[in-house]
Every structure is written in structure tokens, then in C-alpha cells.
Steps between C-alpha positions, in 0.01 A plus 500: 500500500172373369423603160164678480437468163513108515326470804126509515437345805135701559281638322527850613744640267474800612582464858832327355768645717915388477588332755738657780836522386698276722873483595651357209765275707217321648314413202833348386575294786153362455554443147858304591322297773230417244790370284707313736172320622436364150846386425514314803180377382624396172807355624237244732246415285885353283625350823486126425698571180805648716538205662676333185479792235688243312302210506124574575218583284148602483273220700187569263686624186825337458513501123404925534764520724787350273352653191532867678858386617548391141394869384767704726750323335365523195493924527882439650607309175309689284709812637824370538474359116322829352216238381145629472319418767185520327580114410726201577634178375636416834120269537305329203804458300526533211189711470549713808242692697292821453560708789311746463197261423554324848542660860869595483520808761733660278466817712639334802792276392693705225506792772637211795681385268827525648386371858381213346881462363628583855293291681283234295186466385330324837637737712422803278127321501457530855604859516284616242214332622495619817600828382213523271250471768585728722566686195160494367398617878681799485385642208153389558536700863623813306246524322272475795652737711567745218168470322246345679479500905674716727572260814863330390392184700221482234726481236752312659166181569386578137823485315602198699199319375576601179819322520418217698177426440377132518492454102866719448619264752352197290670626214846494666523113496705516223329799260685823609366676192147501701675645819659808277252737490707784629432705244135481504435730739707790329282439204183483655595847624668668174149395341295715783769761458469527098157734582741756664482854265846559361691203565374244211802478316730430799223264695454308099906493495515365844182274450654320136850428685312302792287333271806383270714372782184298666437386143867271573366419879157368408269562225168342653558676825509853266167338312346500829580777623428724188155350572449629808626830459274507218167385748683777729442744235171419415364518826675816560331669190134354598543655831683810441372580156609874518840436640548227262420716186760785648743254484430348201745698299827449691368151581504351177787731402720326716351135439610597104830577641543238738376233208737680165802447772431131557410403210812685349734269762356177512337452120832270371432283854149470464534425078753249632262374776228414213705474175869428583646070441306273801176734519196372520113628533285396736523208695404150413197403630394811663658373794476769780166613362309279770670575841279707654507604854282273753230729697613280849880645395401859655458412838734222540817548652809431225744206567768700575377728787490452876113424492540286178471135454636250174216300515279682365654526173335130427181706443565828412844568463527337103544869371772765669428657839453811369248624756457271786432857727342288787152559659581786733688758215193397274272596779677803589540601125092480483435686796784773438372548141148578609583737784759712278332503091254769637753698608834417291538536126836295548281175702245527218807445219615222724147356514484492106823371477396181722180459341603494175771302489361254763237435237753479223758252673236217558518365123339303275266281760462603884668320740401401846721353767636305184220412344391630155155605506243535171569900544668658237750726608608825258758305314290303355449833247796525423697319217759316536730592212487911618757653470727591832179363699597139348820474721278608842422299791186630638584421843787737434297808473444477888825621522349850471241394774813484724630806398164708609428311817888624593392848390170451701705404816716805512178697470329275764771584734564889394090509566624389811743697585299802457229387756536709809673794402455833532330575128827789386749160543313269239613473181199599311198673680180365338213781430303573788099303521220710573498604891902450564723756510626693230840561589776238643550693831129540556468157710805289448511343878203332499473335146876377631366350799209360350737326233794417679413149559476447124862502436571194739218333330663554168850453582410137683261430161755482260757350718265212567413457142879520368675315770382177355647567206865541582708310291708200629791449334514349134551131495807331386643163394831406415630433146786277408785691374652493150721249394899594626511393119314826420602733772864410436526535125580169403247505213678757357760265296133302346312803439685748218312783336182498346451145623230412819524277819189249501450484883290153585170552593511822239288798658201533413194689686411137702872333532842603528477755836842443594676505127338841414716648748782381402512798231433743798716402693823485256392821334321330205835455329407182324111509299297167596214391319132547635396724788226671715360765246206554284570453166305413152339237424482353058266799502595792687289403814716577858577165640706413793820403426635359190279219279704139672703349242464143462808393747388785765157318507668202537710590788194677706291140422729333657556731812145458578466121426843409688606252226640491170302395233521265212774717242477455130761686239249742389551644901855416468504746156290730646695585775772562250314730310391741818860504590604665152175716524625596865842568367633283776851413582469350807173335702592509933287364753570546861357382828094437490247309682437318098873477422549121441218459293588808292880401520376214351267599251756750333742242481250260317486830289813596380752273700702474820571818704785606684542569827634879539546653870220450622227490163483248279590613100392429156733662270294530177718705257596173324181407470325798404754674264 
């Protein structure tokens, strides 16, 4: 049942009326359907990953897609060792990583923990990707249907662009963090529900727990959406000044509750986040701090939806696709918003929400069609070293544009759905005008009749505008498996404890794809040196994985130039000295598009190899020490 209090779809709060209690078995075969349609959703927009679960990887973000792999084994080992999983040596050896200072999901894989033992990290990748989709729907279409609109095929369109929408879907390739915003919803509402008289200690209680556990899902996508419920709230109070001061009491009551509770759970993470070994502040460079979102991006249709096309990504697609809505939604958004703000507080929130963060996603400079122009865009007033604001993307913050245009369908359609009806069935009776009748039974026949065709109208609008923007399937590529070497244990004899394998190229944030999953994919049982990670740099500045020791320069140098070069004994001692800083015991490097030239320039290194199964081995213990 739709929640009154929540839901100030008109301005005639005193014509409010609850809706007509229906049968409750049909609001819950609605609600099931609503489900099953977004699993199946999820489970196609993964389909080219099911074809080899095995061996296929994110088309656009391969190195994402192994380091999220990499990160459900890491919550697996991290359980079945009783290690902290606020931090590993398993990468970066021997300095380790800072998990709580880089996107670790923490909430996800310690809970899946044991699937990922059962069934492997790829597999248990697929599932929760797909799962966290239609996920993400389904909360976003309770809170719809429970707060917002009455019709439950509103909901069940806005809470499926919630979950698929063309920049969620962009995230997928290979960044499932982005995609798990199940919980955002249920916050969004516990924040509306926090003015309620009575109930600020349990709404604060209920608040702090969500806000702790999405703290270990994502951090920027709570940032961003603390920022819009705070616009939400603001607008609220300039337009409902008397309500808002009623409710002030309870209201910030329960925000005290909600923000004692999480602060109480999550302080030691969050001091370990900013203060704990391989923290860092800021990142180097201000790197994100100038990708803002291009104006064109709005109205083009993303890469991966029916209506989409790659090629134009060589103009405007050099930031994420985190809008890409397509002409007709933007159009219909537009027209929507200025038929409904006169008459719905709830469309006039939305229209804020848009505005404001439209404005605040373009950046530093304004971008056209991929072109920077001599405009100054907001960003450009805001320093780079600020706190929290230093690690945003601007483009980013169009992620709560998405959000509101999916809120602004399912009140496009409920608008809808009310057309034509007699006025006792709608779900909120707006206060008569001047001349029309007073009373719902006065004259409901012909305002039906009149308005009857309006519902078609609106139903075939948003179809129109949406159907573009189904999502194809995620593209997929195929990855070469790890080394039977690795799979099979055989580097278990070379590798004894608290010593690393050196896999050739070492991984790094550029190179080494296919040797950062061979951690993942053996349950991280041996540590390796380097990574995908931020880190910090000589002074405390986030950098992308670890600062290249001489020899791991050396190797990537001569990946990209195909040759090896001219070797002197200072390499020749240098490559000595990274393998005692590595701790290494044994250096293995398996099949690769470079392997004869690196084959040969680790042997010019520290001497001939042998040939083990089917990798060739350095063992380095003799050397080393």
C-alpha cells in the first residue's frame, strides 16, 4: 500500500485520500512478476559471460573484471584464514594493500564467501552481477510502489530503470560495485521516514545499520547519495516550510541516531581507510578532478543499448557513459517535468534533483560533442585537494540524474494510469479549480471520457522513449587460462612461507591481465609482487599500483619495444636486489604473446630457466638468500 506520508504527489494535501485497499494476493503476484522479470533481465544483460564462465572477460574492462574476480577470492581467503580483510599481502608484496582505501566490496564477498569456495570466483562473478541488477530493481520498485505511485506497472518501469539504466549498465563492464546500489533505495526512504512522530529512535537504528553495511559496498555511491537526499530535504523545507518545521524534531532526532550508530560500527574501518599501513590522501595529480560529463552525452544513446552505437565514443565517449539517456527520454523528461511541477510536490523534487546535479556533473570546463569550450564549468571552484570531493569524478554525480529520471518515469506512467478514471479510483484526488465539482461523484463520467485518451498517450510515451535503451548483452572476450603450473599446484614445492612468486610480466595497473588472476583463481595462496590497487606514492599521494622497481620497468620496456636491450651489471644487480625486496623464491612465466623476448631477457638477468609443465622457472632462493 502506498505510504501517504511519503507521497506528495499533488499539492492538495488535503484532498489526500489512501488508496483502496486491494487483495493482498494480487499485489504479491505483481510484486513476484516484477522480480522474476528483472532476474531474467540480469541473467541477459551477463549472457555472453555464460558462454565460457571460465574463460571470458569483460570486452571494455578486462583488467576490472579480473581485479573484482581477484576480490571474491580475496573475501574467501580472508575467511577461511581468519585474516582481516581490511588488508592483504596476497598483492604488492611485501607491502600489501589497503583495502579499505581501495574499492574492495567487503560487504559482498565475506558474506558469499563460501559460494565463492564452492564454486569459484568467475562463476560466483557472474551470479552476483546479474543478481545485483535485478537486485537493485527490486528494491528501487519497492520503494515506488510502497512510497511513491500507486500503479505497480509504474514501479515495476521505474525500478527497472533504476537497475538497468544505460550508465548502471556501463558500469557492469567489469565495475559491479557501480551496479550494487540495492540498498539505496531503502535509504532514500528511511531518510523520508525519519520525520515520522514517535519512531526516531527505531527509523535512526534502522537508518545507521544501512548506512554501515553500504559503507563496505561503495563509499562514493553513499557520498552521492547523502547529497541528494540532502537537495531532497532542502527542497522539501523551501516548499513545505510548516510541515518541515513539525518535523524538525523527530527528523534530526533520528539523523543523530542514525549517524551515533554508524559512526559507532564503522569508525576502526574508516581510521583504517585513512590512517591504517598503505593509506594514502588524495590522489596524485588530481586525477578524476577533470572528467566531467559532455552536454551531447544526455541525448545520445549509450554503447551498450539496442539504439546505441561504439563509434561515437571517438568523440564523446572519453569519460564513462553515465547518462547517455538518448533524445526521446530527454525530451519526454522536459515535457513531463513541465506538465506535472505545478501540480506535484514529488516532480518538483525530481526537477531540482536534475537541475542541480546536471549543472554539477559537467566539471571544470564545458564540454561539447567532445570538444572543450572556453566555458567554465562549476568545478572549476572547487579545489582540488578537498577533502572527500578530491576522489570525485564529476561525471559521476549524474548518477543521481539517473536515479530521478527513473523516479520521474514511474510518475510519468502512474500520471498515466490515472487518466480516464472515474475520480474515487485515483490514487490521490487533487483539490478541486474554481467552477469543477466539489465532490468526486459530482461528475466523474465525463472528466473520464474527456481524459481517457491520455493514458494511451502516456503509456506509448515512455515506451517509445525507453525501448531504445534496452540493454544488449555485456560484451565479452576470452582470456587465456592460468598456467596448469598454477592451477595444479606445482609451484607449491618453489614457493614456502613468507616467500612470493614473481609472475613475468608482474601486474601492474597497464600489464600483467592474465598473471593477476592467477591469485584469484588459486585462492591467493601464494602473495606476488605488484598489483591493480591504489596505493602511496614517497609522499602519501594515491597512485595506481605500486612505484616499478627497476627490473619491473625493465620488463614492461621491453614488452612494448619487442626486443631486448643492451644489459649492463648494474641491471643484472638490480634485478637481484628487487627479488630480495620481493621476498621471492621463485620467478614463473607462462604462455604470452611477449614470451621469447621476456624468456630471454630474464635469462640475460639471472640465468637459464627451466622448463616446468608447461611454465618456464627461475628458482631464485639460491640467489636471493
Amino acid at each position: 500500500m502506498v505510504d501517504p506520508s511519503l507521497n506528495p504527489v499533488t499539492d492538495a494535501d488535503s484532498a489526500e485520500v489512501e488508496p483502496t485497499r486491494r487483495p493482498r494476493r494480487r499485489p504479491a503476484r505483481a510484486d513476484l512478476l516484477a522480480l522474476g522479470a528483472y532476474v531474467v533481465l540480469g541473467v541477459f544483460v551477463c549472457l555472453n559471460y555464460w558462454g565460457d564462465v571460465q574463460a571470458r572477460v569483460s570486452s571494455h574492462l578486462p583488467t576490472d573484471h579480473s581485479w573484482f574476480e581477484w576480490l571474491f577470492a580475496h573475501g574467501a581467503y580472508s575467511l577461511r584464514h581468519l585474516e582481516n580483510p581490511l588488508f592483504t599481502a596476497r598483492q604488492n608484496a611485501p607491502d600489501g594493500v589497503n583495502m579499505m582505501a581501495n574499492t574492495s566490496l567487503l560487504g559482498v564477498t565475506l558474506p558469499l564467501a563460501p559460494l565463492t569456495m564452492l564454486l569459484g570466483p568467475q562463476v560466483m562473478y557472474a551470479l552476483y552481477l546479474g543478481g545485483a541488477l535485478a537486485a537493485t530493481a527490486g528494491t528501487g520498485y519497492w520503494m515506488l510502489s510502497r512510497h511513491l505511485v500507486r500503479s505497480r506497472a509504474a514501479a515495476f518501469v521505474g525500478g527497472a530503470f533504476l537497475g538497468f539504466a544505460p550508465g548502471i549498465i556501463h558500469h557492469a563492464n567489469g565495475q559491479p560495485n557501480f551496479v550494487s546500489n540495492f540498498l539505496l533505495p531503502l535509504i532514500v526512504v528511511r531518510v523520508l521516514r525519519l520525520r515520522e512522530p514517535g519512531r526516531w529512535r527505531r527509523n535512526g537504528l534502522v537508518l545507521g545499520a544501512l548506512v554501515t553495511y553500504q559503507i563496505f559496498i561503495n563509499e562514493e555511491m553513499l557520498l552521492l547519495t547523502a547529497l541528494a537526499c540532502l537537495v531532497v530535504v532542502l527542497a522539501y523545507v523551501v516548499q513545505r516550510p510548516a510541515a518541515a518545521r513539525a518535523a524538525a524534531g523527530p527528523f534530526l532526532a533520528g539523523l543523530g541516531v542514525a549517524g551515533g550508530l554508524a559512526l559507532l560500527l564503522a569508525a576502526y574501518p574508516i581510521w583504517f581507510q585513512f590512517n591504517g599501513p598503505q593509506s594514502y590522501r588524495g590522489l596524485q595529480g588530481g586525477v578524476f578532478h577533470n572528467w566531467g560529463e559532455d552536454l551531447v552525452a544526455f541525448v545520445t544513446f549509450a554503447r551498450d543499448t539496442w539504439a546505441g552505437d561504439p563509434a561515437v565514443e571517438q568523440t564523446i565517449g572519453l569519460t564513462e557513459q553515465n547518462t547517455w539517456f538518448g533524445w526521446p527520454l530527454v525530451l519526454l523528461s522536459v515535457v513531463s517535468l513541465v506538465l506535472l511541477v505545478r501540480r506535484s510536490l514529488a516532480a518538483r523534487i525530481v526537477a531540482v534533483l536534475i537541475v542541480v546535479f546536471t549543472v554539477a556533473a559537467i566539471g571544470p570546463v564545458v564540454r561539447f560533442n567532445g570538444v572543450e569550450t572556453d566555458v567554465r564549468g562549476p568545478w572549476s571552484y572547487v579545489p582540488d585537494d578537498l577533502p572527500l570531493v578530491e576522489m570525485m569524478m564529476p561525471t559521476r554525480l549524474t548518477l543521481v540524474v539517473a536515479a530521478a529520471v527513473g523516479v520521474l518515469v514511474a510518475l510519468i506512467w502512474d500520471a498515466a494510469a490515472r487518466q480516464g478514471r472515474p475520480a474515487a479510483d485515483r490514487a490521490r484526488v487533487p483539490a478541486p479549480r474554481a467552477g469543477e465539482p466539489t465532490a468526486p461523484g459530482d461528475a466523474p463520467a465525463p472528466v473520464a471520457s474527456r481524459r481517457r485518451w491520455l493514458r494511451p498517450v502516456g503509456y506509448a510515451a515512455v515506451a517509445l522513449a525507453l525501448l531504445p535503451l534496452f540493454p544488449r548483452p555485456l560484451p565479452a572476450q576470452p582470456v587465456d587460462p592460468p598456467p596448469h603450473f598454477i592451477t595444479a599446484g606445482g609451484w607449491r614445492p618453489y614457493v614456502p612461507e613468507g616467500r612470493t612468486l614473481v609472475p613475468v610480466p608482474i601486474p601492474s595497473n597497464v600489464h600483467g591481465l592474465p598473471t593477476l588472476r592467477w591469485g584469484a583463481l588459486t585462492g591467493q595462496e601464494f602473495p606476488v609482487p605488484g598489483g591493480y590497487f591504489i596505493g602511496p606514492n614517497e609522499v602519501g599521494e594515491g597512485v595506481f599500483g605500486a612505484p616499478n622497481r627497476p627490473t619491473s620497468s625493465l620488463i614492461y620496456s621491453t614488452m612494448d619495444a619487442g626486443a631486448v636491450p643492451t644489459l649492463t651489471d648494474e641491471n643484472r644487480r638490480q634485478a637481484v636486489e628487487d627479488l630480495r625486496f620481493w621476498r621471492a623464491s621463485v620467478v614463473v612465466l607462462g604462455a604470452h604473446p611477449r614470451e621469447a623476448v621476456l624468456r630471454e631477457l630474464v635469462t640475460a638477468l639471472i640465468g637459464p630457466p627451466q622448463r616446468v609443465d608447461d611454465v618456464w622457472v627461475w628458482d631464485v632462493r639460491t640467489l636471493v638468500g
